[in-house]
C-alpha positions as CSV (number, residue, x, y, z in Angstrom):
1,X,154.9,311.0,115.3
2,X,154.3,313.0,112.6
3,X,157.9,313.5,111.3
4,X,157.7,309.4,111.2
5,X,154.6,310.0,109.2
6,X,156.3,312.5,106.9
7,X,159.2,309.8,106.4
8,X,156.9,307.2,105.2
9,X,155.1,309.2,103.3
10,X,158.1,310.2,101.5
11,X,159.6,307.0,101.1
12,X,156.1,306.1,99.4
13,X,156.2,309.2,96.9
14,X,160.0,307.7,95.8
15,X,158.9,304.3,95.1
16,X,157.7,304.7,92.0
17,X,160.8,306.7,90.7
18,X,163.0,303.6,92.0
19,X,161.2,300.9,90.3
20,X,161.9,302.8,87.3
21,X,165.0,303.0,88.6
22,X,165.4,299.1,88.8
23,X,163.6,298.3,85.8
24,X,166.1,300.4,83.3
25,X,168.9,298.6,85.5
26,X,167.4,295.4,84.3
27,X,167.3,296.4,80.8
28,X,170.9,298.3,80.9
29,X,172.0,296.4,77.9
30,X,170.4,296.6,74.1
31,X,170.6,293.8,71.7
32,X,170.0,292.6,68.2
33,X,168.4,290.0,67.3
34,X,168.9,288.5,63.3
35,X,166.7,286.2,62.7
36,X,166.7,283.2,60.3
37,X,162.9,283.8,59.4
38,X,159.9,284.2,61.5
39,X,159.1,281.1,63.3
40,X,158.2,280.0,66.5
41,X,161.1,278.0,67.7
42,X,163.4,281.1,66.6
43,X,161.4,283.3,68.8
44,X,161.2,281.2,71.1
45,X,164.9,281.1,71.6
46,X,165.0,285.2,71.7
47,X,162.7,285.2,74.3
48,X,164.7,282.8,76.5
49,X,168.1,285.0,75.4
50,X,166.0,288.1,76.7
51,X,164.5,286.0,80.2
52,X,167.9,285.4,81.2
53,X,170.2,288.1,79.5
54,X,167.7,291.1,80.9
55,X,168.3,292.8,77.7
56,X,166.0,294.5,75.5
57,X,166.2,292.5,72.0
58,X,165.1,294.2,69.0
59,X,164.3,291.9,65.5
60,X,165.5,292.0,62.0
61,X,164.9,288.5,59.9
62,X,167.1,287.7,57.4
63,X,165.1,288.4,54.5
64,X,165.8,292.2,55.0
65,X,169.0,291.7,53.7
66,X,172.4,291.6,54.6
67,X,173.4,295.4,53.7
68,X,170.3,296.4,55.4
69,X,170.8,294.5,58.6
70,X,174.1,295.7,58.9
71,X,173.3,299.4,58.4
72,X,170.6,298.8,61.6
73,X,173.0,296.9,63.4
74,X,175.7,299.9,62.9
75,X,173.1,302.5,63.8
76,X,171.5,301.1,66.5
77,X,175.1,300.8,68.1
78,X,174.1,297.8,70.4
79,X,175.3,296.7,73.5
80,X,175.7,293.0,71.4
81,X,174.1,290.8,68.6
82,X,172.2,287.8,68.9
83,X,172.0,285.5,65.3
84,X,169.4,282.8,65.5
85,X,169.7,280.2,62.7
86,X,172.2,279.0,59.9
87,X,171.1,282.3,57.4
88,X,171.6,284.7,60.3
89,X,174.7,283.5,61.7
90,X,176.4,283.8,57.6
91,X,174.9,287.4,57.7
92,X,176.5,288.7,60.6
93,X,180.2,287.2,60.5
94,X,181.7,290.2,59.4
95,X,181.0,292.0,62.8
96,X,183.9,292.1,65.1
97,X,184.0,295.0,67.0
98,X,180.9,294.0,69.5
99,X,179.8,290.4,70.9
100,X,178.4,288.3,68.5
101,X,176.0,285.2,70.0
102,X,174.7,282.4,67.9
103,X,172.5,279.9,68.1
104,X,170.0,277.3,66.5
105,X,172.5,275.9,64.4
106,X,174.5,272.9,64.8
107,X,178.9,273.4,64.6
108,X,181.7,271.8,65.9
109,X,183.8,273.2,68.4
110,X,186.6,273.2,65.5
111,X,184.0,275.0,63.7
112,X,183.3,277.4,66.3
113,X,186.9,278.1,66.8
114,X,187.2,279.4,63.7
115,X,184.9,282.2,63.9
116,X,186.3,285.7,65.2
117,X,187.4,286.1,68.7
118,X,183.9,288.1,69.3
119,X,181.5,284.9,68.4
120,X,180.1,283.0,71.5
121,X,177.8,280.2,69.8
122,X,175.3,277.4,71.8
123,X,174.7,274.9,69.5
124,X,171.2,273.5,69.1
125,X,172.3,269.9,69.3
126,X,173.0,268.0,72.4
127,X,177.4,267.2,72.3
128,X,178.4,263.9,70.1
129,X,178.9,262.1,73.3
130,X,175.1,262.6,74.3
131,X,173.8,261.0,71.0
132,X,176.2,258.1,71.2
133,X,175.1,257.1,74.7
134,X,171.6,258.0,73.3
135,X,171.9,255.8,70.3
136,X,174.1,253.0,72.2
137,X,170.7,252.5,74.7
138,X,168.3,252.5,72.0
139,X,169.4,249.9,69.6
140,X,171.6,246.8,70.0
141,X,175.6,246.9,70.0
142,X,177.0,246.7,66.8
143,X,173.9,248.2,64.8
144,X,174.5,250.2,61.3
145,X,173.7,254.1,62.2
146,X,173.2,256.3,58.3
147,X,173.5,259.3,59.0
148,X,172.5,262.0,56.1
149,X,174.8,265.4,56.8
150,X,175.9,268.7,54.6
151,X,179.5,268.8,54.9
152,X,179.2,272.5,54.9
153,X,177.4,272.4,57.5
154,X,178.1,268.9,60.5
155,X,181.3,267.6,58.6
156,X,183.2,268.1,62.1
157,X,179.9,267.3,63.9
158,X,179.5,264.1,62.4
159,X,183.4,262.5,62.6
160,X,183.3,263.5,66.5
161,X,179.7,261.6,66.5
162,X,181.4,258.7,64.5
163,X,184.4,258.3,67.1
164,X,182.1,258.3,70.4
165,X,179.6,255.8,68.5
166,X,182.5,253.3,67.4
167,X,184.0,253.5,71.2
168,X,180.8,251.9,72.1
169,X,180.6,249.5,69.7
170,X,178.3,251.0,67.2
171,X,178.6,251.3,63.0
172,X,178.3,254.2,61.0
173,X,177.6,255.1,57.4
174,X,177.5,258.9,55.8
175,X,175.9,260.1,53.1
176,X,177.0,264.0,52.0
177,X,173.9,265.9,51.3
178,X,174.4,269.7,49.5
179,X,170.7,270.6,48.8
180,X,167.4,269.8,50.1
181,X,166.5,268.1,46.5
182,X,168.8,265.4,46.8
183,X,168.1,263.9,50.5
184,X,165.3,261.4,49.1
185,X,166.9,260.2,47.0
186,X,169.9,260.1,49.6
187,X,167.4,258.3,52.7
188,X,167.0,255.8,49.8
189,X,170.3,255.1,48.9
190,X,170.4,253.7,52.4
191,X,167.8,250.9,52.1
192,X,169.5,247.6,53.2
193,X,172.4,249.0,54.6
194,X,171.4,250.5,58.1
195,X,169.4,249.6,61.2
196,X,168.5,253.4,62.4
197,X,168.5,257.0,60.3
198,X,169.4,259.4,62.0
199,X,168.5,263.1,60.6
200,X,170.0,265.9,62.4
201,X,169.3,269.3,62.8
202,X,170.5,271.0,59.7
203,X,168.6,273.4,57.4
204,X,169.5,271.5,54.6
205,X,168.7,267.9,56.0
206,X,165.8,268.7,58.0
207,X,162.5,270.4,56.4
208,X,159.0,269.6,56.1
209,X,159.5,267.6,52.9
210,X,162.6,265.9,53.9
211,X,161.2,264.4,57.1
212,X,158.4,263.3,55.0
213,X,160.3,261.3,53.0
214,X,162.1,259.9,55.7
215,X,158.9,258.8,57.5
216,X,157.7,256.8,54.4
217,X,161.3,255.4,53.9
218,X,160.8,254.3,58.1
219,X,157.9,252.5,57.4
220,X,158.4,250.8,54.5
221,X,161.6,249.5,54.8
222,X,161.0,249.4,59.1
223,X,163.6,251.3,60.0
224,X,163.5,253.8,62.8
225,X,164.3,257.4,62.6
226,X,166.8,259.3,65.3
227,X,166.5,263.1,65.1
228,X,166.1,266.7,67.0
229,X,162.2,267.7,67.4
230,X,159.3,266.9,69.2
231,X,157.4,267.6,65.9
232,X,158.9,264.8,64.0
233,X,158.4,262.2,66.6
234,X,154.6,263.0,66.9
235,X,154.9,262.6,62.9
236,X,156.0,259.5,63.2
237,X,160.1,259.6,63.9
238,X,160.4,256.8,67.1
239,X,163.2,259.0,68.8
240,X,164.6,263.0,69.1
241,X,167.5,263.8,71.7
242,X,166.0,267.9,72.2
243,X,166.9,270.9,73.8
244,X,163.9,273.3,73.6
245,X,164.5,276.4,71.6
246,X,163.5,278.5,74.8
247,X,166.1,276.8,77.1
248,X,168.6,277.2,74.0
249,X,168.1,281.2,74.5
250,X,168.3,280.6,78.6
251,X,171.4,279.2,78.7
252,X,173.3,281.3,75.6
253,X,171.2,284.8,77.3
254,X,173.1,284.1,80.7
255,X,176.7,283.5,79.0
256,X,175.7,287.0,77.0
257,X,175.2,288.9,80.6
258,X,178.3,287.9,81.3
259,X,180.2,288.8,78.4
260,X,178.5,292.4,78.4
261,X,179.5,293.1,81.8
262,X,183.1,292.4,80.6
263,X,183.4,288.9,81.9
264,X,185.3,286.6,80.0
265,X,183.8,283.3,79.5
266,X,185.8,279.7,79.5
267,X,184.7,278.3,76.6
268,X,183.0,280.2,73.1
269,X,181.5,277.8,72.6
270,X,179.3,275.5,74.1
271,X,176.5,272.1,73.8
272,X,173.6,272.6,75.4
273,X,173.1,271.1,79.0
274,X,169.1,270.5,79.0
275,X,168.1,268.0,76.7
276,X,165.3,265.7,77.0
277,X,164.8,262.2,75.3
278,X,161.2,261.6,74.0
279,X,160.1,258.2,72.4
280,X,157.3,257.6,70.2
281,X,155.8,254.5,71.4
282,X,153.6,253.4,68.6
283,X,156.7,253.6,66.2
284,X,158.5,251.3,69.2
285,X,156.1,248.9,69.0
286,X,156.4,248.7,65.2
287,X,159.6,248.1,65.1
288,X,159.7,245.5,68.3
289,X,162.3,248.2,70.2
290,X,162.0,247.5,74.3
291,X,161.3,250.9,75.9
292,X,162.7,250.0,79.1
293,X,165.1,253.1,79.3
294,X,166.5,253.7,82.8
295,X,166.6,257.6,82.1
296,X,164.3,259.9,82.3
297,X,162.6,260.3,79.2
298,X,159.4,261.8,77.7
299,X,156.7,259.4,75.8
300,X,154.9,261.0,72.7
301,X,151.7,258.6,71.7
């Protein structure tokens, strides 16, 4: 009886040393994180890269500079880099001799291809299929979409959107858009020619100014806006197809565990496959739209 007792009471005394054991097993892998600037939806998506990736994920934003980054990346020596945002991801495309993950930003998978053979990217919008359907069951067949897009940016983005939306019977119209200055003028430029603006997630399209201006354009000129945030539909958009930042880092976080541990992946690059519709209803109502969607979709008021 007592040797039993001395067994137990040993196996109690090691606990301790193997959940320390299992928690540096957890955290095996180091990463750094560039980010664009300090925001919540850009921490939000490091912390669902480091829920799912059981990494530890150190910060740098962007505003330290590139030479600076890059010396901390190169002493840190880590296990992989995560770039979150359009600034980030130009800071760290010189890097090619450890895994490179990107997200919040919006490329093409011709974009994507193009970067080194280390670069895994999720981009933050849904695939051009997904918006077509989206836009297709929102507004009548044969409506005029405008979309606004930087062609440094969406130009690839955009003609895979325009193909899906045609094959379903929608119109397009494009304006180019190279500075944040020049998209209200841009929204404007539209008036009389489109049913539905739709402003996608690009640094240069999509600010707090920008959306402003294309919320007074909406409801002057009753026209409804199609874009990427919860933010902007509670400020008056009528419709976002989103993928939360968090579930942006879920998904990339459990494609970087992979690649870590040597795996290699299928694709580089991918959409993300959580989104969620959300409809403002008092913008629906304004502009007569039937909410009768047969999809599951959220309401903002």
């Amino acid at each position: 009886m007592s040797s039993i007792l001395t067994n137990i009471l040993s196996a109690l005394a090691l606990l301790p040393v193997l959940m320390h054991v299992t928690v540096l097993h957890a955290q095996s892998c180091d990463v750094v994180a560039v980010r664009s600037f300090n925001s919540t939806p850009y921490t939000n998506a490091i912390k669902g890269f480091e829920a799912s990736s059981k990494c530890s994920v150190s910060i740098i934003d962007s505003d330290a500079g590139r030479a600076t980054i890059l010396r901390e990346v190169r002493e840190k020596e880590p296990d992989a880099v995560l770039a979150v945002g359009q600034d980030a991801l130009k800071i760290v495309q010189s890097i090619t001799d450890i895994p490179v993950f990107f997200t919040m930003v919006v490329v093409s998978e011709l974009q994507a291809s193009r970067f080194p053979s280390n670069f895994h990217g999720l981009s933050m919008e849904p695939n051009p299929e997904s918006h077509a359907k989206t836009l297709s069951e929102l507004f009548q067949k044969g409506s005029m979409v405008g979309i606004l897009y930087d062609p440094q940016h969406l130009k690839e983005f955009v003609v895979e959107v325009k193909g899906y939306l045609e094959d379903r019977g929608m119109k397009t119209t494009f304006k180019e858009v190279t500075n944040a200055t020049s998209v209200a003028s841009a929204i404007e430029s539209l008036k009389d020619r489109i049913d539905v603006l739709w402003m996608p997630a690009d640094t240069t399209i999509a600010n707090e100014e920008t959306m402003r201006a294309a919320m007074l354009f909406s409801i002057k000129n009753r026209i409804p806006v199609y874009t990427f945030s919860r933010k902007y539909v509670e400020k008056g958009a009528f419709a976002a197809l989103q993928t939360a930042p968090y579930d942006l880092g879920l998904q990339l976080g459990e494609a970087a565990a992979k690649v870590i541990k040597g795996k290699t992946l299928s694709r580089r690059f991918d959409y993300p496959v959580k989104h969620t519709l959300l409809l403002n209803r008092k913008m629906a109502k304004r502009f007569g739209i039937d909410l009768n969607m047969t999809r599951k979709t959220a309401f903002v008021e």
